[in-house]
C-alpha positions in Angstrom: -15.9 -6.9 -31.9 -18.0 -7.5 -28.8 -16.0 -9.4 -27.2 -12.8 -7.1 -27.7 -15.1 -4.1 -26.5 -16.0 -6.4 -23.3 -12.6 -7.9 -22.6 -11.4 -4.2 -22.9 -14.0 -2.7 -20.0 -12.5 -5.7 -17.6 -9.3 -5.6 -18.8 -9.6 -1.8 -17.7 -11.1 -2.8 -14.4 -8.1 -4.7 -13.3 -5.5 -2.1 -14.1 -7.8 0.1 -11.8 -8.3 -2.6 -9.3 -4.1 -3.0 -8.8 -3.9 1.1 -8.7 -6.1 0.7 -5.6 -3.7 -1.4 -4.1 -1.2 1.2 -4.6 -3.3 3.6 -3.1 -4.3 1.1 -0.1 -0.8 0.9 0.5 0.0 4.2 0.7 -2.9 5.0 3.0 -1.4 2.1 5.4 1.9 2.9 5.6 1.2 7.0 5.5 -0.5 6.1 8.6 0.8 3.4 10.6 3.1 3.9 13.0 6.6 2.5 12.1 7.4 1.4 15.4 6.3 -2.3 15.6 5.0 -2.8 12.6 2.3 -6.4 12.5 3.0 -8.1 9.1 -0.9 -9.4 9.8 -2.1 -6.1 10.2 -0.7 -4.7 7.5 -1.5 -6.9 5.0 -5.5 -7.3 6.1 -5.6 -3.9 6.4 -4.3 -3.0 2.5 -6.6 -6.0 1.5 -9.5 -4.8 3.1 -9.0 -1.5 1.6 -8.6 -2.6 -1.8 -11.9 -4.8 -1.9 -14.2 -2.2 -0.4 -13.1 0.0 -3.0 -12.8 -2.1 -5.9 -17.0 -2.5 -4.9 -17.9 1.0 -5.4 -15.6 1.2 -8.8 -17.2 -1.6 -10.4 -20.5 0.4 -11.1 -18.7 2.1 -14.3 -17.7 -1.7 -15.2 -21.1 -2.4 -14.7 -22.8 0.6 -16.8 -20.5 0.2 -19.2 -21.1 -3.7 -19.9 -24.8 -3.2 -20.1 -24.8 -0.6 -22.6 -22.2 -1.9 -24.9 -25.7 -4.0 -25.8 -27.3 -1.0 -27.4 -27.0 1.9 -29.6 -27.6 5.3 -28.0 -27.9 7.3 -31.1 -30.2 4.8 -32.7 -32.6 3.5 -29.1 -31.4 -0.3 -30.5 -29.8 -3.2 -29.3 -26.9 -4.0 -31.2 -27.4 -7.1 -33.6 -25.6 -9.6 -31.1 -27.1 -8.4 -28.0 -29.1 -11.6 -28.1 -31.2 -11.8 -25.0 -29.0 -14.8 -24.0 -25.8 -12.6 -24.4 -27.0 -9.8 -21.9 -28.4 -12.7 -19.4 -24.6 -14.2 -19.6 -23.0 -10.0 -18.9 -25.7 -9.5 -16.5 -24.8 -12.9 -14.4 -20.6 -12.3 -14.8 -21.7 -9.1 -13.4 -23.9 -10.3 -10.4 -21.2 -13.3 -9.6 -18.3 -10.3 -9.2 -20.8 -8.7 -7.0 -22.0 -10.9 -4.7 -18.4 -12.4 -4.5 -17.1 -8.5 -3.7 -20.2 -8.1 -1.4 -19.6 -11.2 0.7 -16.1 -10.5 1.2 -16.6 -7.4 2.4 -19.0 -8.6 4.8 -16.8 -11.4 5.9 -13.7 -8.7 6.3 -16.0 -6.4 8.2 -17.5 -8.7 10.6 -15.0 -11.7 11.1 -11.4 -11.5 9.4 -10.8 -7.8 10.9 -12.2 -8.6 14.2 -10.1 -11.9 14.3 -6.6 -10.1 13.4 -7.6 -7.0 16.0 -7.6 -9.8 18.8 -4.5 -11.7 17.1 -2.2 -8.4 17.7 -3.5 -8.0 20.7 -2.9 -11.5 22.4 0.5 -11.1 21.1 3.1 -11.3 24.5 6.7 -10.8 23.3 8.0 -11.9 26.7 6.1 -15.0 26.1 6.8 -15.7 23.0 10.4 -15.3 23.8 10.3 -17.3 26.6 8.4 -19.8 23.8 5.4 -20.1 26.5 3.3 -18.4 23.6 2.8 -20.9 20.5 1.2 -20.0 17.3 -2.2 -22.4 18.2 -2.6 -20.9 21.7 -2.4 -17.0 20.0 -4.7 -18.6 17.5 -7.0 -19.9 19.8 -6.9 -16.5 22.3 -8.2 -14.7 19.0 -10.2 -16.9 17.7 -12.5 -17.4 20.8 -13.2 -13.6 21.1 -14.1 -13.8 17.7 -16.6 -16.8 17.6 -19.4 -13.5 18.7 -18.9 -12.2 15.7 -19.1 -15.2 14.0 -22.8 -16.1 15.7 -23.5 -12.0 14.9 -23.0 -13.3 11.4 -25.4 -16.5 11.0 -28.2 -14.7 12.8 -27.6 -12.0 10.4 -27.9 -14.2 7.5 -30.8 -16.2 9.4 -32.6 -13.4 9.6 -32.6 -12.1 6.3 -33.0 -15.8 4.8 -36.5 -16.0 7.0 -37.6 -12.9 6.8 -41.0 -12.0 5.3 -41.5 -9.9 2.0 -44.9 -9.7 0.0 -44.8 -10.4 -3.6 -47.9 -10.1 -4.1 -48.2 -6.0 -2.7 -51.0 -4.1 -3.7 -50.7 -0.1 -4.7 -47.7 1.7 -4.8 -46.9 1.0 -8.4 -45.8 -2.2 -7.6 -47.9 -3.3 -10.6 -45.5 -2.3 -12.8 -42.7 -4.4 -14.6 -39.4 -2.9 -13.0 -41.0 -3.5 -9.3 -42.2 -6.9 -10.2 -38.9 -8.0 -10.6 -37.1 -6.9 -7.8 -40.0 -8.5 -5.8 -39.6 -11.5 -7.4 -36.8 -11.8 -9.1 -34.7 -13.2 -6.1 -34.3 -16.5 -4.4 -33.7 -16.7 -0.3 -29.8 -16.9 -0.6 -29.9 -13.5 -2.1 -32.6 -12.1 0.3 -30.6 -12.7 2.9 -27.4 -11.0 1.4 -29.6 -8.2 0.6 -31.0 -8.0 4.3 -27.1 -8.6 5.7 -25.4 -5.9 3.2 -28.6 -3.6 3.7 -28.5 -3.1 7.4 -24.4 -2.5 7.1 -25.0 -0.1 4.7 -27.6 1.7 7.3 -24.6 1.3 9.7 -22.1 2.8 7.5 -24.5 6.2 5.9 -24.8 6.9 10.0 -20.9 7.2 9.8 -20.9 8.5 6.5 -22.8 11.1 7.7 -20.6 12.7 10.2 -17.1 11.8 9.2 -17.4 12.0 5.2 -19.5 15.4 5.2 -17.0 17.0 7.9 -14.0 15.4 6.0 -15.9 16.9 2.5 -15.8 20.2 4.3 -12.3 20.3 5.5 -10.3 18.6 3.0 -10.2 21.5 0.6 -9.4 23.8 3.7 -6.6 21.4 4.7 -5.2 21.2 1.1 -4.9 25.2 1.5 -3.9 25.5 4.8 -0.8 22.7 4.2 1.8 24.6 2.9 4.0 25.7 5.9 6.3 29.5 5.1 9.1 28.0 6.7 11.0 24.9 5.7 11.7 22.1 7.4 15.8 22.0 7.3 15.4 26.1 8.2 12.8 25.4 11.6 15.8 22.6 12.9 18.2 25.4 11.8 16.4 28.4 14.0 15.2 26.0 16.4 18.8 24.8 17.6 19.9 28.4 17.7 17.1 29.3 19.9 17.4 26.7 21.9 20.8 26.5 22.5 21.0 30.6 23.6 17.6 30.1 25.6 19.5 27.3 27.9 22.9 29.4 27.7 21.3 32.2 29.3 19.6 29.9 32.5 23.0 28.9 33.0 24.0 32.7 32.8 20.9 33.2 35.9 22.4 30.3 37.9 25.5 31.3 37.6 24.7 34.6 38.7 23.1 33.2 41.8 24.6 30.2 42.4 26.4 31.4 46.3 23.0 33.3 47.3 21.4 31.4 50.1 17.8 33.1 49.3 18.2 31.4 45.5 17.0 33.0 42.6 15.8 36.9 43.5 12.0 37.1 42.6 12.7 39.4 38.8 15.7 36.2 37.9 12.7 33.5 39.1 10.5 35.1 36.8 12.7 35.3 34.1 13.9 31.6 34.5 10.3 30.6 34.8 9.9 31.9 31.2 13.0 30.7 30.1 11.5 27.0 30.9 8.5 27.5 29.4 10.1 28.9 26.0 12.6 25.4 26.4 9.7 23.5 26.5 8.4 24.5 23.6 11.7 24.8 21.6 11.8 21.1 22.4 8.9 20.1 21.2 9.2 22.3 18.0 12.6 20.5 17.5 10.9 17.4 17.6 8.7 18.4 14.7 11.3 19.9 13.1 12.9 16.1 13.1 9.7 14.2 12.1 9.0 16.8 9.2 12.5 16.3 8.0 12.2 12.6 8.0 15.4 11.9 11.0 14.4 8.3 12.0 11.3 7.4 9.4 11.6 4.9 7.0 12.9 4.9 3.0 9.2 5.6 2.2 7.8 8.0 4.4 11.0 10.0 3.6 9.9 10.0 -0.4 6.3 10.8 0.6 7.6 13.8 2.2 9.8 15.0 -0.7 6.7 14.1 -3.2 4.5 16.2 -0.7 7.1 19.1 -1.0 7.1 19.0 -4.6 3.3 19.4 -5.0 2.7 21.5 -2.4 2.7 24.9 -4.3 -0.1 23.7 -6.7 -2.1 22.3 -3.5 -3.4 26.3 -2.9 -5.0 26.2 -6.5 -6.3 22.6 -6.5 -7.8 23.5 -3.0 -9.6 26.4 -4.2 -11.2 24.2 -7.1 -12.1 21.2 -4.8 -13.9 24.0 -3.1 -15.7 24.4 -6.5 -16.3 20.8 -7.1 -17.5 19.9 -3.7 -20.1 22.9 -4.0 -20.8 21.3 -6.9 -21.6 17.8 -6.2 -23.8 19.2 -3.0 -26.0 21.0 -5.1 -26.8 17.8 -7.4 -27.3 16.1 -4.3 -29.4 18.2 -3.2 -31.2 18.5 -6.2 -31.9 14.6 -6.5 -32.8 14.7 -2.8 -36.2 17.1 -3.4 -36.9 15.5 -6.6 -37.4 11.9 -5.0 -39.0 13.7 -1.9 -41.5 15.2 -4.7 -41.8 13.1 -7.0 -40.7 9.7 -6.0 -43.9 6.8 -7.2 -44.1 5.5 -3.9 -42.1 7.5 -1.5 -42.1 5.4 1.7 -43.2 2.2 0.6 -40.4 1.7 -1.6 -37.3 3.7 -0.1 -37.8 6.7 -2.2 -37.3 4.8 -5.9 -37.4 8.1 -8.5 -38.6 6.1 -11.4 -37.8 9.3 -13.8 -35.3 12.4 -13.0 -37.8 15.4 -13.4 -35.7 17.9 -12.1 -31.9 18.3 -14.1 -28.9 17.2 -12.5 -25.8 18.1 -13.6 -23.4 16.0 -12.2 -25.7 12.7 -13.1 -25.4 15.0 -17.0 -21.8 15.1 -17.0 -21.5 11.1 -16.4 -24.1 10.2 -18.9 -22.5 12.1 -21.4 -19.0 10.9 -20.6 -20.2 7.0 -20.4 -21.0 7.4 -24.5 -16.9 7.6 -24.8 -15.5 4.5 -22.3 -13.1 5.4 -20.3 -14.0 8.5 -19.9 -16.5 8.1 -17.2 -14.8 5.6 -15.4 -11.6 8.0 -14.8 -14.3 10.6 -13.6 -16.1 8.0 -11.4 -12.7 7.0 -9.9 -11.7 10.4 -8.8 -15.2 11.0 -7.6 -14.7 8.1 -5.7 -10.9 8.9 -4.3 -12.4 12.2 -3.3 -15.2 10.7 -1.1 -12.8 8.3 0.6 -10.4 10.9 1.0 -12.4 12.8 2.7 -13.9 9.7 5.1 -10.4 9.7 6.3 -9.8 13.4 6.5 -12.8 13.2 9.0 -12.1 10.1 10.7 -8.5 11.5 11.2 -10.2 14.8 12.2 -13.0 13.9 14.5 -11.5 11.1 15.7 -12.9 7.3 16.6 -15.2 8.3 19.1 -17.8 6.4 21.4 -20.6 9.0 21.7 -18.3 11.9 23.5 -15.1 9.9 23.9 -12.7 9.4 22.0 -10.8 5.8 21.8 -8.1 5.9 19.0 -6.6 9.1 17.1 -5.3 8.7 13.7 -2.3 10.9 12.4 0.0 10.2 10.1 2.6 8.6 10.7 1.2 7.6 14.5 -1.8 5.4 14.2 -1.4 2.6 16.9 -2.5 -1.1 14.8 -5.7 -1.3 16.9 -6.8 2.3 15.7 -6.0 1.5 12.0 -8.4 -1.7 12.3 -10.7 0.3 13.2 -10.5 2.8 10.7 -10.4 0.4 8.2 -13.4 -0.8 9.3 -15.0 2.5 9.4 -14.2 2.4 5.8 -15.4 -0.6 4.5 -18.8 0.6 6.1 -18.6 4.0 5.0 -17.6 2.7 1.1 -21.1 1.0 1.4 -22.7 3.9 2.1 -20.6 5.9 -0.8 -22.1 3.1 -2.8 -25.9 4.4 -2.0 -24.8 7.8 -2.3 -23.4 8.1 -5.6 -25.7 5.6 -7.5 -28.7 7.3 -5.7 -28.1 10.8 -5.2 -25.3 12.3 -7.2 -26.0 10.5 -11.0 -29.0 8.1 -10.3 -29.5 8.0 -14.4 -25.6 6.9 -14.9 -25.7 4.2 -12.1 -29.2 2.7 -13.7 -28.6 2.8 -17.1 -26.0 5.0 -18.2 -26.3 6.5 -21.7 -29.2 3.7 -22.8 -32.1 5.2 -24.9 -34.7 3.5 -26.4 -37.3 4.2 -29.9 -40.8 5.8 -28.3 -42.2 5.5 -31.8 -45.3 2.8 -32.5 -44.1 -0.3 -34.1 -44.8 -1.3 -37.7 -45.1 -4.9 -37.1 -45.4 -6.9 -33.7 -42.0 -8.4 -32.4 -39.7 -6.2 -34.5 -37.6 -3.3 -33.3 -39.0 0.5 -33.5 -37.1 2.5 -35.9 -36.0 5.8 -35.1 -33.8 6.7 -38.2 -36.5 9.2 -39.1 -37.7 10.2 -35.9 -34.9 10.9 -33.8 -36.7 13.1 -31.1 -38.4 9.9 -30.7 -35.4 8.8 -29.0 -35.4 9.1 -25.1 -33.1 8.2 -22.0 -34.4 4.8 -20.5 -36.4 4.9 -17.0 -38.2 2.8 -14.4 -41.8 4.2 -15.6 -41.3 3.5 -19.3 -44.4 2.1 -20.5 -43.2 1.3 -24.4 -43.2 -2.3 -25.0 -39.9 -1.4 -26.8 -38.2 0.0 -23.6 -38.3 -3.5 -21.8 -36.6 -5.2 -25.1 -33.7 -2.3 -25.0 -33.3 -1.3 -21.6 -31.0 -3.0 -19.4 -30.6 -1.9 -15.9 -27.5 -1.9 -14.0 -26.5 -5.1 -11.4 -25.8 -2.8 -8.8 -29.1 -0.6 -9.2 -31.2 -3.4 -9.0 -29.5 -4.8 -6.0 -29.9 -1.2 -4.4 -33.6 -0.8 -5.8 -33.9 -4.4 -4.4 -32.8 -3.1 -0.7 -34.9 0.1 -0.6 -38.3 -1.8 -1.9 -38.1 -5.0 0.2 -36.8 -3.8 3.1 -38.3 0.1 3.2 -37.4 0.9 6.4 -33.4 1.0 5.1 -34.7 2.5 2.3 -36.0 5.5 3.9 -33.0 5.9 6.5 -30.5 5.7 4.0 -32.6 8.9 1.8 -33.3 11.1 4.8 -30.1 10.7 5.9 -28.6 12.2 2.8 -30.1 15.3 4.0 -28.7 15.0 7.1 -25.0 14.7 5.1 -25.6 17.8 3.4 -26.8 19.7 6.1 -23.5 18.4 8.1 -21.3 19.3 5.3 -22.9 23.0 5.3 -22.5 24.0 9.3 -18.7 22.7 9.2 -18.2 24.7 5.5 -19.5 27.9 6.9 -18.0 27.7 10.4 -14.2 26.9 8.5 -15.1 30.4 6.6 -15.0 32.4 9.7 -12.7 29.8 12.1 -11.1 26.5 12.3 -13.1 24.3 14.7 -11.3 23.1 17.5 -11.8 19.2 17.4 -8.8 17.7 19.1 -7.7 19.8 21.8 -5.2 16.7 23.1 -3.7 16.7 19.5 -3.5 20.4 19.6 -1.8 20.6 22.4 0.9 18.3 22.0 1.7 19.3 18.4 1.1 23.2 19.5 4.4 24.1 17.5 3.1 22.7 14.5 1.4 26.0 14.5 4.5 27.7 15.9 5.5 26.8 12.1 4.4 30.5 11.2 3.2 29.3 8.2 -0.3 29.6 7.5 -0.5 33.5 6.9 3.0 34.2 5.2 3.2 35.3 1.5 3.2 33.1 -1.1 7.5 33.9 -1.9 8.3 32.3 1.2 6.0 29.5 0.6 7.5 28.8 -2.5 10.8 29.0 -0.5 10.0 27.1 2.0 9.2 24.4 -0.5 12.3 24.4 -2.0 14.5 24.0 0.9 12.3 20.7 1.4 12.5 19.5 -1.6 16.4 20.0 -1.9 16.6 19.1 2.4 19.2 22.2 3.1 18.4 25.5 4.7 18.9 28.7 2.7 22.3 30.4 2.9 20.3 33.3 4.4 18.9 31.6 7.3 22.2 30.1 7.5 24.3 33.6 8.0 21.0 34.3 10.5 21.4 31.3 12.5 24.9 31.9 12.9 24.6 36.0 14.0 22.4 34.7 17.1 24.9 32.1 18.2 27.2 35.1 18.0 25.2 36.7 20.0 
């Protein structure tokens, strides 16, 4: 029955793991341009995509492993959680890991660097001209890339020679849960822990700003999307408009085409106007085309139609992501003061909590849930989805900047390949960060031992198990600070919490970054949610103005019957008869 109930949890894990593919895919090809598409590109970047976040999704994996060995309603281990039986879960768990964790290193630093400088020493003339072989592209990338390579020994170096006391004094270090995760690691992991610890510094200083900007803006957007006018009925208006806009300049050339002074000073003004207005109409044509799919490909054309389809329920579920993002700030926020207040060793140790003291009730709703498998883990996943979603709702937003400038842009359906590198990069970091986030701030119980409880009652006879059949307020969640004998023969910790509690207490000074800037996320997340209830910022004024008529779409403001409309006419890909008959009266005109 055991190994049924594991081989389900993993079996599980890979259906999720190739539904993030999907969802990679989608992301890459939503995004990328569809002019000159790199095979290489494409497939590093869906790969990359779908390792980072099969990382952060295999913390339900690994709370649900480690307490399939116990009984929450009895504070037991189940008869054939033999010690030996949780060491063998517990080192599956930490090979998947550090495989994940490696890989994602290796993407970050070398494989993604190495294909960015592979597009770009790509010369078509050359290659035509056959004066470009494979090995000389490969050896044009791969000599830029030997930097990154060195950045990645040292890195490794550094953490494999670096100093720790085992042997610390104070601090609560005398207790069992620290002495393991000072000493419960050889070099090789040390240095991984240093290497993945300072990237996941790197990636909460980005997580900051683009994921608590994109958490704030994403449920505006999903409001804000639906357009009151239809995409077949803008082309429709637009070409009528257009069309009497450049009949009448010929009407005021005509008119003075034999005058030797030209164009009398009330026609020049006019005319002036007129090529302004054409301008525009021009430019709102051109949206007109790319929102009704003329020259995309087979499958941005269906993501268009499956975006017109939903888009009438994206009002509601905006409004309730509102909700839910309020929500998970405030258990954020709630964690945050209680390890600022409470935390056993506060600096020395990164902030470790040891014990919630003060309720949390998004890290309640995940405990709860984790007593029914899967239950939690579809939670989790859409917790996850809606963190990453909003990384690139804020990278697409903001923009990939260098201090005040920006370098790339990413739009849909106009992301150069050197921009969606980057991004993907960005990612990977920021997915490290999500990692520290969620499993430290929003549930910190579920991400360290889910719904484990152990027996606080005295034992009867030494080496047996505490019975709590008759005592069932004896029965408590598991924690760092348990001091029952009992607790240490039941309680299980999560892989993924002790390789976190491993960063934050040997190397502190991550530790302590990585908490105060959660503080800094939610204050982020705060100024851009209040400024977006009063205006929208203006972040991209380049991207404004050259898609100005995607505001011209005189949609945000319109009732909801024309929204509704609207959305039909997308879906189905024909203008209304009405707008039809309309169009037709102003040619007449």
């Amino acid at each position: 029955m055991a190994l049924i109930q594991i081989a389900l949890i993993w079996v599980v894990y890979g259906i999720v793991v190739a539904l993030l593919a999907l969802i990679a895919a989608i992301f890459v090809y939503t995004y990328q341009s569809p002019r000159d598409r790199s095979l290489t590109v494409t497939i590093v970047s869906i790969f990359a995509l779908t390792a980072l976040l099969a990382t952060v999704l295999l913390l339900p994996v690994d709370v649900a492993l480690v307490s399939s060995t116990t009984s929450s309603k009895l504070g037991q281990r189940k008869d054939w959680a033999t010690q030996q039986k949780v060491d063998d879960i517990l080192l599956t768990l930490k090979i998947v890991y550090y495989t994940l964790f490696s890989l994602d290193a290796l993407l970050c630093l070398v494989v993604i660097p190495f294909t960015y400088f592979w597009y770009e020493e790509y010369d078509e003339v050359a290659t035509e001209e056959g004066s470009q072989t494979i090995g000389k592209r490969f050896w044009g990338a791969f000599k830029y890339t030997i930097a990154f390579i060195l950045l990645v020994v040292i890195l490794f170096l550094i953490g494999f020679f670096v100093p720790v006391a085992n042997d610390r004094k104070g601090g609560h270090y005398d207790l069992d849960y620290f002495k393991h995760l000072l000493k419960g690691e050889n070099r090789g992991e040390r240095s991984l822990t240093f290497s993945l610890g300072l990237l996941m510094t790197i990636g909460t200083l980005i997580y900051v700003l683009y994921t608590a900007a994109g958490l704030a803006l994403l449920p505006v957007a999903m409001i804000k999307s639906a357009p009151a006018i239809s995409a077949p009925t803008l082309t429709a208006t637009t070409a009528s408009e257009l069309e009497r806009n450049r009949e009448r300049q010929r009407q005021l050339e005509g008119r003075n085409a034999g005058s030797e002074g030209g164009l009398p000073q009330k026609d020049r003004r006019e005319m002036d106007a007129l090529v302004r207005e054409e301008r525009t109409l021009v430019r709102r044509e051109r949206l007109a085309a790319e929102a009704s799919g003329e020259n995309q490909s087979f499958f941005m054309k269906a993501w268009m139609k499956t975006e017109a389809v939903f888009r009438p329920i994206k009002l509601i579920a905006g409004l309730l992501l509102i909700l839910v993002v309020i929500f998970i700030w405030v258990s954020m926020l709630l964690t945050g003061i209680d390890k600022a207040k409470n935390s056993i060793c506060k600096t020395h140790c990164g902030y470790v909590l040891g014990h919630n003291r003060i309720f949390n009730p998004m890290n309640w709703i995940f405990v709860k849930s984790a007593k029914v498998f899967p239950i939690d883990y579809v939670l989790f996943l859409l917790l996850v989805m809606l963190f990453f979603a909003s990384s690139v709702v804020g990278i697409a937003t903001v923009g990939i900047r260098f201090l005040w400038l920006k370098i790339f842009r990413i739009r849909q359906g106009h992301t150069s390949h050197q921009a969606l590198l980057m991004a993907t990069v960005m990612l990977m970091l920021i997915a490290l960060a999500i990692n520290y986030s969620i499993a430290m701030m929003v549930a910190p119980q579920y991400s360290h031992y889910g719904p484990q409880t152990f027996c606080d009652h005295p034992l009867r006879h030494a080496g047996e198990q505490p019975d709590c059949s008759d005592h069932p307020n004896h029965i408590v969640p598991c924690s760092e600070l348990a001091e029952n004998p009992a607790a240490k023969n039941v309680c299980t910790p999560s892989v993924i919490s002790t390789f976190l509690d491993r960063i934050t207490v040997n190397f502190s000074f991550f530790g302590v970054v990585d908490f105060w800037a959660q503080f800094v996320f939610l204050a982020v997340f705060l100024t851009v949610f209040i400024t977006l209830l009063f205006r929208t910022p203006k972040l991209d004024e380049f991207q404004q103005e050259q898609d100005a008529e995607e505001d011209e779409q005189e949609g945000l403001l319109a009732s909801t019957g024309r929204r509704f409309g609207a959305t039909w006419q997308d879906i189905t890909g024909s203008a209304g008869r009405k707008t039809s008959a309309q169009a037709e009266a102003n040619d007449e005109e």
